[in-house]
LOLO-122136 format. One record per atom (N, C-alpha, C): x, y, z; residue in one letter. Coordinates in steps of 0.02 Angstrom, whole numbers, padded with zeros to 5 digits, always signed. Atoms other than C-alpha are relative to their C-alpha. Example, Ala and Ser with C-alpha at 12.3 -4.5 7.8 and 13.67 -1.06 7.14 Angstrom:
residues 2
+00045-00059+00000A +00615-00225+00390A +00045+00060+00000A -00042-00059-00003S +00684-00053+00357S -00039+00055+00037S 
***
This chain:
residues 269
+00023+00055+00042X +05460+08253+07284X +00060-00031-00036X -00039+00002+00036X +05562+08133+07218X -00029-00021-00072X +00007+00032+00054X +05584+08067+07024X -00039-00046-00013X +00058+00064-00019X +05494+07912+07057X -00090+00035+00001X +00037-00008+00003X +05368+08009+07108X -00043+00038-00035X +00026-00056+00061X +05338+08145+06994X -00022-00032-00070X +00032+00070+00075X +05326+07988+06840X -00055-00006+00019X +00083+00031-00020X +05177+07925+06930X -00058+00041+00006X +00039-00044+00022X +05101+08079+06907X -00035-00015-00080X +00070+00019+00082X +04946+08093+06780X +00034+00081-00040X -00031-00076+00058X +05000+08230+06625X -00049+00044+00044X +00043-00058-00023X +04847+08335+06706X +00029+00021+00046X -00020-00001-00055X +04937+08335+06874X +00047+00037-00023X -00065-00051-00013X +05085+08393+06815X +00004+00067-00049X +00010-00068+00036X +05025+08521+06676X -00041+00059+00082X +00022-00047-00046X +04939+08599+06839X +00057+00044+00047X -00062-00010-00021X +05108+08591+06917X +00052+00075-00036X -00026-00059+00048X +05182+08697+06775X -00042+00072+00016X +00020-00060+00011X +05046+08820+06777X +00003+00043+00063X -00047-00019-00059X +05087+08859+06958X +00044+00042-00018X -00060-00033-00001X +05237+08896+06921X +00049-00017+00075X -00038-00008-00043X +05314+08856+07092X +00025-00076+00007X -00002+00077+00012X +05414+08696+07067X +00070+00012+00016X -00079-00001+00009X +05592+08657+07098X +00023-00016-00061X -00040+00006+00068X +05711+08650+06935X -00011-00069-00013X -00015+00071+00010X +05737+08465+06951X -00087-00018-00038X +00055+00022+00019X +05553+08451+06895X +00000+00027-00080X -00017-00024+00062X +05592+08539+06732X +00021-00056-00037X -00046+00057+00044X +05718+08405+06678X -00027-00060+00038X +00031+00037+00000X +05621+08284+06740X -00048+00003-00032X +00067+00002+00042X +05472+08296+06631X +00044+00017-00066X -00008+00005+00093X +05600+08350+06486X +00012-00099-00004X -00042+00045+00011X +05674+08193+06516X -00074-00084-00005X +00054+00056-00001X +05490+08085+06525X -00013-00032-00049X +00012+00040+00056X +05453+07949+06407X -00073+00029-00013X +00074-00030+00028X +05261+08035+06385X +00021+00057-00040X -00028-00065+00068X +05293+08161+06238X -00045+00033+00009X +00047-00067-00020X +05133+08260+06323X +00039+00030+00047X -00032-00026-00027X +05235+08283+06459X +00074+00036-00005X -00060-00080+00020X +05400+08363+06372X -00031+00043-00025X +00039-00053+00046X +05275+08458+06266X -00002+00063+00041X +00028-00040-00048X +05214+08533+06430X +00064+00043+00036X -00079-00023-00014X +05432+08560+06479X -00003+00070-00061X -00013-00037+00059X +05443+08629+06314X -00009+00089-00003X +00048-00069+00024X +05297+08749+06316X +00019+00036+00086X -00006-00050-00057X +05340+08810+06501X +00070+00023-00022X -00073-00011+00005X +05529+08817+06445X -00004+00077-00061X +00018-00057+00054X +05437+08942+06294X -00009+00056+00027X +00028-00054-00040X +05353+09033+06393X +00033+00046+00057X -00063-00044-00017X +05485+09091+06501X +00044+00035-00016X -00035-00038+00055X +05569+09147+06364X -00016+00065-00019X +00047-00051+00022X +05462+09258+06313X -00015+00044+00051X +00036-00047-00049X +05405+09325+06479X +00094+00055+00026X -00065-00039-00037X +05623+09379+06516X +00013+00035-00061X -00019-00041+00039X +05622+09449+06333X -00045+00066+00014X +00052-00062+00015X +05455+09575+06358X +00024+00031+00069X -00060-00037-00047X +05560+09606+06535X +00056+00049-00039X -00045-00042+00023X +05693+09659+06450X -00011+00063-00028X +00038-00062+00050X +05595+09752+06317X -00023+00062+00020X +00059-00075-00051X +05499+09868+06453X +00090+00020+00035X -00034-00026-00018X +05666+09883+06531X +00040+00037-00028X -00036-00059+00068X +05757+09966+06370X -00045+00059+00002X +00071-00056-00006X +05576+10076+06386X +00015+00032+00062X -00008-00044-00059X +05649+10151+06547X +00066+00025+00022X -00066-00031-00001X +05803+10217+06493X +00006+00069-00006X +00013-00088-00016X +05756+10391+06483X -00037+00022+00035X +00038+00023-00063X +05652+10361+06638X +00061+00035+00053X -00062+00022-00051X +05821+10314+06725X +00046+00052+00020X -00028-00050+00002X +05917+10448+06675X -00022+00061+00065X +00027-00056-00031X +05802+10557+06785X +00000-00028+00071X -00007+00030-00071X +05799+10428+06908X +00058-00002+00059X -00069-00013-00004X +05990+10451+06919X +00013+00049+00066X -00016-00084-00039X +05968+10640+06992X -00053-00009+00038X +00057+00011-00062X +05825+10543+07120X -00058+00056-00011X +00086-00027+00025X +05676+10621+07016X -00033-00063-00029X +00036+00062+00015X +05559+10471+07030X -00069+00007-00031X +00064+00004+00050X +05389+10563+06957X +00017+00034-00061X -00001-00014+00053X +05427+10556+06798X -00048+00015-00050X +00074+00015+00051X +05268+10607+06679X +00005-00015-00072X +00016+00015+00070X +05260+10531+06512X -00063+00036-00034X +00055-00036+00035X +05168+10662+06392X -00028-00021-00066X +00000+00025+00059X +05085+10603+06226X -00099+00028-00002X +00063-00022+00015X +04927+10665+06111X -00026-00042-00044X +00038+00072+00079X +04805+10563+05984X -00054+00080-00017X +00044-00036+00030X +04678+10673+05883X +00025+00072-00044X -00029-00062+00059X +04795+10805+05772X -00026+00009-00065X +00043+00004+00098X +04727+10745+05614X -00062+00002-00015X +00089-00008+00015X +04553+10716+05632X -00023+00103-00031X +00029-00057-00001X +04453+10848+05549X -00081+00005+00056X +00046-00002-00075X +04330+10825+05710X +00013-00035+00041X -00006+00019-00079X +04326+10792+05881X +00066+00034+00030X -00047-00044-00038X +04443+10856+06009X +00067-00013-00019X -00052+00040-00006X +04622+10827+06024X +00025-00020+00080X -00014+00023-00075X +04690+10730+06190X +00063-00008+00023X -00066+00002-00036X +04826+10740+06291X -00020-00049+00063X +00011+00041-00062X +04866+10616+06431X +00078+00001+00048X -00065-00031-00051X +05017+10640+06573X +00004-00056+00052X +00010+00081-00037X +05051+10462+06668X +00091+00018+00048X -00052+00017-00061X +05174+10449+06820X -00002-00093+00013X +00003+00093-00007X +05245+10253+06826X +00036+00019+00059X -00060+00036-00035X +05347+10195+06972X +00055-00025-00040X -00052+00017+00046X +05517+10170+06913X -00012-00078-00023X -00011+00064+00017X +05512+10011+06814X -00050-00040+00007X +00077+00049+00006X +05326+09966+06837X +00009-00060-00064X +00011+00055+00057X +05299+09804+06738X -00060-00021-00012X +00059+00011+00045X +05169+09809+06615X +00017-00029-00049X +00009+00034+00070X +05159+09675+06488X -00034+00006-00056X +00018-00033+00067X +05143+09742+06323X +00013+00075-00030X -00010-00070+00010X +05154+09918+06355X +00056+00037-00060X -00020-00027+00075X +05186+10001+06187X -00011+00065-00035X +00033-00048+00023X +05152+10152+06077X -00079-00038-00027X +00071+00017+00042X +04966+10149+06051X -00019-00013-00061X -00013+00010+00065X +04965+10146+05869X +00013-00080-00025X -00019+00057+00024X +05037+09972+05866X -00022-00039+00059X +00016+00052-00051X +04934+09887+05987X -00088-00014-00040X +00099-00008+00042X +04734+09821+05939X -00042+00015+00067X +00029-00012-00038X +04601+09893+06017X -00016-00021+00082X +00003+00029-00055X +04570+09757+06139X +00060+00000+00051X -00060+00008-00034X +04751+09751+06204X -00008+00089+00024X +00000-00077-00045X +04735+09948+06230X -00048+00015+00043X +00033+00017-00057X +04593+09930+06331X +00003-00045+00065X -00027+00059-00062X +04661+09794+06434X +00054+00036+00029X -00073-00042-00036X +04819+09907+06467X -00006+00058+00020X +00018-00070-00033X +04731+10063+06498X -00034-00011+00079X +00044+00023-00076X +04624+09964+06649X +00082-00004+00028X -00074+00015-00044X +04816+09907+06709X +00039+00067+00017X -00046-00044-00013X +04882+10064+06686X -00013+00065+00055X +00041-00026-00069X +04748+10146+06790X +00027-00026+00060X +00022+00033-00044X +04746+10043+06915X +00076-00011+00039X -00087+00016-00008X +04972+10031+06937X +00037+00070-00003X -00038-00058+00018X +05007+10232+06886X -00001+00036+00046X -00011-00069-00059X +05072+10357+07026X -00045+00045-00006X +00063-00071-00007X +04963+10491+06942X -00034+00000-00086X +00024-00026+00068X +04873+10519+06776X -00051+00031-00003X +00026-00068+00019X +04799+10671+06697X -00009-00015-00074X +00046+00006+00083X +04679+10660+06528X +00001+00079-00029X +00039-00054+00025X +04632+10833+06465X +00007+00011-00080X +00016-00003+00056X +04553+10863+06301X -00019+00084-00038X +00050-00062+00013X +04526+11027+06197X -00058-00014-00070X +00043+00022+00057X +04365+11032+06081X +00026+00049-00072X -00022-00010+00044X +04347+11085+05907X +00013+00081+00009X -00003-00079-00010X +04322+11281+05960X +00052+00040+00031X -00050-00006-00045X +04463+11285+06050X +00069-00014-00056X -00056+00011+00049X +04582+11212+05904X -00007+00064-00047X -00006-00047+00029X +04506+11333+05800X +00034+00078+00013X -00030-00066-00030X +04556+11472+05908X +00081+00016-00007X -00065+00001-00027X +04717+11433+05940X +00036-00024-00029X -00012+00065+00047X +04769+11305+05779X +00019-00052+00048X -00007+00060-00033X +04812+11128+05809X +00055-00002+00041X -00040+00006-00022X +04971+11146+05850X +00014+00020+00078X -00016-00022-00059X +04964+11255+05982X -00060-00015+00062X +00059+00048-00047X +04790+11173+06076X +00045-00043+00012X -00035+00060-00012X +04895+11016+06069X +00065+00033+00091X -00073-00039-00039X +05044+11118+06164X -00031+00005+00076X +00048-00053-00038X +04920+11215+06293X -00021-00084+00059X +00050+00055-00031X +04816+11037+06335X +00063-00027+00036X -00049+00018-00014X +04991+10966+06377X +00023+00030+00063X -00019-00052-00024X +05050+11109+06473X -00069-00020+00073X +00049-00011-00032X +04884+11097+06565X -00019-00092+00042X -00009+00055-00035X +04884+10919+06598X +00051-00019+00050X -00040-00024-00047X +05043+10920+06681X -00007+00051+00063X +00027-00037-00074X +05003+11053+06795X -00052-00041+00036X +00065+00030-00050X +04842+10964+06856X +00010-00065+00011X +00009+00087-00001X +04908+10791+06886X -00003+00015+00078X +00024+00022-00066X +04864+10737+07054X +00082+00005+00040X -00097+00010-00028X +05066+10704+07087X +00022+00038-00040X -00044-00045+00029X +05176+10840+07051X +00036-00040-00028X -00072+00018+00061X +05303+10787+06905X +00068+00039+00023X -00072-00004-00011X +05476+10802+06934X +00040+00026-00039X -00004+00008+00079X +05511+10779+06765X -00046-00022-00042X +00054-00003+00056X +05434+10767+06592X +00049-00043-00060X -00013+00041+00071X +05467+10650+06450X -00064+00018-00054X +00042-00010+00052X +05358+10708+06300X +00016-00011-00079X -00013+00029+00043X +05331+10635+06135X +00003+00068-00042X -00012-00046+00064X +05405+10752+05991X -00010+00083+00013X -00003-00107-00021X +05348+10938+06078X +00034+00017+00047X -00036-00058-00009X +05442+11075+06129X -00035+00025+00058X +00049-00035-00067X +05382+11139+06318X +00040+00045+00051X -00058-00047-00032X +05492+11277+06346X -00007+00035+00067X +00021-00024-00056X +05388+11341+06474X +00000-00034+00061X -00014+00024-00054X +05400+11208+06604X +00051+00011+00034X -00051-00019-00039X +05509+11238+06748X +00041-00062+00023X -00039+00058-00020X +05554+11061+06779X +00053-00019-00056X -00029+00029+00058X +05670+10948+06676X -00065-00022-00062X +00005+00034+00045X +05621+10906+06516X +00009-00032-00057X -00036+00033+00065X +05652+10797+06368X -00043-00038-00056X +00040+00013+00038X +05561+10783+06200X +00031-00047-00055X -00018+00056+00040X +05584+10634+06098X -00039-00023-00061X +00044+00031+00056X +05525+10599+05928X +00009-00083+00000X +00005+00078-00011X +05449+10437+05930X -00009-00036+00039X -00012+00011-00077X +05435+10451+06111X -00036-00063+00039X +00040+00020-00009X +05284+10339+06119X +00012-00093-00020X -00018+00056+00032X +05396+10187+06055X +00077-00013+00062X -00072+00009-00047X +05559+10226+06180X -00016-00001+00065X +00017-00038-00082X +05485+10287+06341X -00069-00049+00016X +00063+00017-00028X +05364+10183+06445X -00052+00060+00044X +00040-00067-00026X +05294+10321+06520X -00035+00039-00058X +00036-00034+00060X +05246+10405+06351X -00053-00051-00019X +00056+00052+00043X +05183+10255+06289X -00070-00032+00046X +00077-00003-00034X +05070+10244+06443X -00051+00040-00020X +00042-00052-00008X +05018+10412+06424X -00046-00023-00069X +00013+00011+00078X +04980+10370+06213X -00069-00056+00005X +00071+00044-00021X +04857+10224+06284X -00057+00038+00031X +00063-00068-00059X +04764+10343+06423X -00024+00020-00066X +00028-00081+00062X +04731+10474+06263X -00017-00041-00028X +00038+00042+00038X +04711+10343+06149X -00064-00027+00016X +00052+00019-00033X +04580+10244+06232X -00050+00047+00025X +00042-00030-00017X +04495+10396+06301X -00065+00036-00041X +00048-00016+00051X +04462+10490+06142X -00048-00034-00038X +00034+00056+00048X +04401+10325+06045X -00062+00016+00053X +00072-00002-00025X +04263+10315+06183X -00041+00033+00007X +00063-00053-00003X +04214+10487+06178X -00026+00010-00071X +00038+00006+00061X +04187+10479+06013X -00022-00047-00042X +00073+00060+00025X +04085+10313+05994X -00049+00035+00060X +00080-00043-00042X +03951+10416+06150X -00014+00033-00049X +00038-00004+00010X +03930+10500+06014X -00038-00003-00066X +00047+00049+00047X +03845+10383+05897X -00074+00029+00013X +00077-00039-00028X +03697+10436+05996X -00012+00080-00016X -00016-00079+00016X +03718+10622+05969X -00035+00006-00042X +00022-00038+00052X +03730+10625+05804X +00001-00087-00039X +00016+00047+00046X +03666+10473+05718X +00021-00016-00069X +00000-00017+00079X +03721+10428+05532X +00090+00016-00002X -00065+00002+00016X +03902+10503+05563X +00052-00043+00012X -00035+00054+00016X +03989+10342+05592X +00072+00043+00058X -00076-00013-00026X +04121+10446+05734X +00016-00042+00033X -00022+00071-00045X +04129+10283+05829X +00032-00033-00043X -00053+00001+00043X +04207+10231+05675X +00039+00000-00033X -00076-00038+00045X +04323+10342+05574X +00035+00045+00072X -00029-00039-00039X +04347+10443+05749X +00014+00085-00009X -00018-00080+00019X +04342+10610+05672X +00044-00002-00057X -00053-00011+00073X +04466+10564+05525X -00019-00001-00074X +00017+00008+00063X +04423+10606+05342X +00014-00054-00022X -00009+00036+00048X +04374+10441+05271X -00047-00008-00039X +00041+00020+00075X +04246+10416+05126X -00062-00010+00052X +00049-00022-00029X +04112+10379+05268X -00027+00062+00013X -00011-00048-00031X +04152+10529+05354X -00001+00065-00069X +00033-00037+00069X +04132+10620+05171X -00066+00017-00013X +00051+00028+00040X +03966+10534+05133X -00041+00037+00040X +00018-00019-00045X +03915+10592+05308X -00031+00084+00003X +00008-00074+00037X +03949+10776+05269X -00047+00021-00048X +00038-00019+00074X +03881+10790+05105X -00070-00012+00027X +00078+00012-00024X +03708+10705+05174X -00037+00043+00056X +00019-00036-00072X +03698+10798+05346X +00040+00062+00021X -00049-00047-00016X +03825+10938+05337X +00042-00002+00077X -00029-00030-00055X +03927+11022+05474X -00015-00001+00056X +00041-00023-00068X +03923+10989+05658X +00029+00026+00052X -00030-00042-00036X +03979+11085+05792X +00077-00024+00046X -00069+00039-00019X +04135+10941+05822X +00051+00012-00060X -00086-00008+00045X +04220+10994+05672X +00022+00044-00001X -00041-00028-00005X +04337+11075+05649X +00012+00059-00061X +00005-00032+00045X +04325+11236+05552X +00059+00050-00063X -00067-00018+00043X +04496+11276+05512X +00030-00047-00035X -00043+00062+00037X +04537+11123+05447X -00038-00023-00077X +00034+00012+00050X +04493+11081+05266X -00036-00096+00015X +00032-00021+00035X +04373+11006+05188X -00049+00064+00042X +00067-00033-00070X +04253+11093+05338X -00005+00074-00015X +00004-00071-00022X +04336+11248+05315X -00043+00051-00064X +00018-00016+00058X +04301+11258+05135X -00089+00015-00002X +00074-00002+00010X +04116+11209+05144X -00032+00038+00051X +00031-00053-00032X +04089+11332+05276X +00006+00084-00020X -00003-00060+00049X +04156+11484+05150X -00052+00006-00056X +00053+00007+00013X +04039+11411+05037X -00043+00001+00010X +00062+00018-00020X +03888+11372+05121X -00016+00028+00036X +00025-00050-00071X +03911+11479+05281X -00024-00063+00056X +00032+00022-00058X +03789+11404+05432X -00039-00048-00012X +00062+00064+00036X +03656+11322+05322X +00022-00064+00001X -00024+00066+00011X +03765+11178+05313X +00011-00039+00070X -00033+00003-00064X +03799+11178+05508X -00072-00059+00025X +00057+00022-00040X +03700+11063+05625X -00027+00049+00065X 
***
């Protein structure tokens, strides 16, 4: 196409053009260069938008620098390890274990924590649907109690890894210590902010637990775990006090543990 002809274009025509995406350059600076000020708008905003799409490139590619490292010594299943549910005084805690392809490109991919709901659900379907292998496993509250938090957390980890569908190579895990694996590994505080692979895994867990604990709204009616999630907040108080103890909390953990020295069973559901 030449110049001539690309003017005689209608703004709709050539915003369609843009959204394509498949244009030769010269069409760029031709539309910056158009006397219609819809049509540089439309230069402008594709000239933006490119911007943006080679910075969140970049961004995921700094996220696969302790990936790379492993990739170095031609260990390509790398598993990103990460947990959500330590604090809650109910519901389980979750571990999740994600194998990327070196350098998968997922837009957005982040620590869970700093993403909103909807975006972690949109990236957990992508991350399904793009990950070499991923492995969920959860322990409940009877199981933390047994064993404290710390070390359920450890165990579920340990246990996810082994059962991924694709043997791991290596292990990237956020902040724990997994002395027992025989592969490489490397624990990173914060891991869920450096490592795309962690920060997959941090979505998987994230996203999983939230849904198992809005099923059960139905359960147990009144306790609101679809929305505090198991974490002591002032609902999750009010809840207690009205309906006591139910077999998701957690009995080593205060307040629960307290009002079960007190009260014993009577308080139990």
């Amino acid at each position: 196409m030449q110049k001539d002809a690309f003017t005689s274009l209608t703004v709709k025509e050539i915003k369609a053009i843009f959204d394509d995406g498949n244009f030769p350059f010269d069409m760029l600076l031709w539309a910056q260069e158009d006397r219609r000020s819809s049509v540089q708008k439309l230069a402008a905003s594709y000239v933006m938008k490119q911007k943006r799409a080679l910075e969140e490139k970049q961004r995921l590619d700094a996220m696969y620098v302790y990936e790379d490292s492993f990739y170095e010594e031609n260990r390509y299943h790398v598993a990103g390890v990460d947990e959500v549910g330590r604090g809650p005084i109910a519901g389980p805690v979750t571990v999740a274990a994600v194998i990327l392809s070196p350098h998968t490109y997922i837009a957005g991919l982040n620590d869970s924590k700093k993403l909103s709901e909807k975006k972690r659900e949109a990236l957990y379907d992508e991350i399904m649907e793009k990950a070499v292998a991923v492995r969920c496993v959860s322990y409940a509250a009877d199981v933390i109690d047994r064993l404290n938090i710390y070390e359920a957390t450890r165990q579920a980890m340990y246990e996810a890894i082994r059962t991924l569908p694709v043997a791991a190579e290596a292990v990237l895990v956020d902040a724990m210590p997994l002395p027992e694996l025989t592969m490489p590994v490397e624990s990173l505080v914060k891991g869920d902010s450096k490592s795309a692979s962690i920060a997959a895994a941090s979505i998987i867990a994230k996203v999983t637990r939230d849904r198992y604990m809005k099923s059960l709204d139905a359960e147990y009616p009144g306790f609101g775990f679809g929305i505090h999630k198991g974490y002591y907040t002032e609902l999750h108080r009010e809840a207690i006090e009205n309906m006591g103890i139910t077999p998701l909390h957690r009995r080593s953990f205060e307040p629960v543990k307290s009002i079960v020295q007190a009260h014993g069973e009577e308080d139990s559901l």
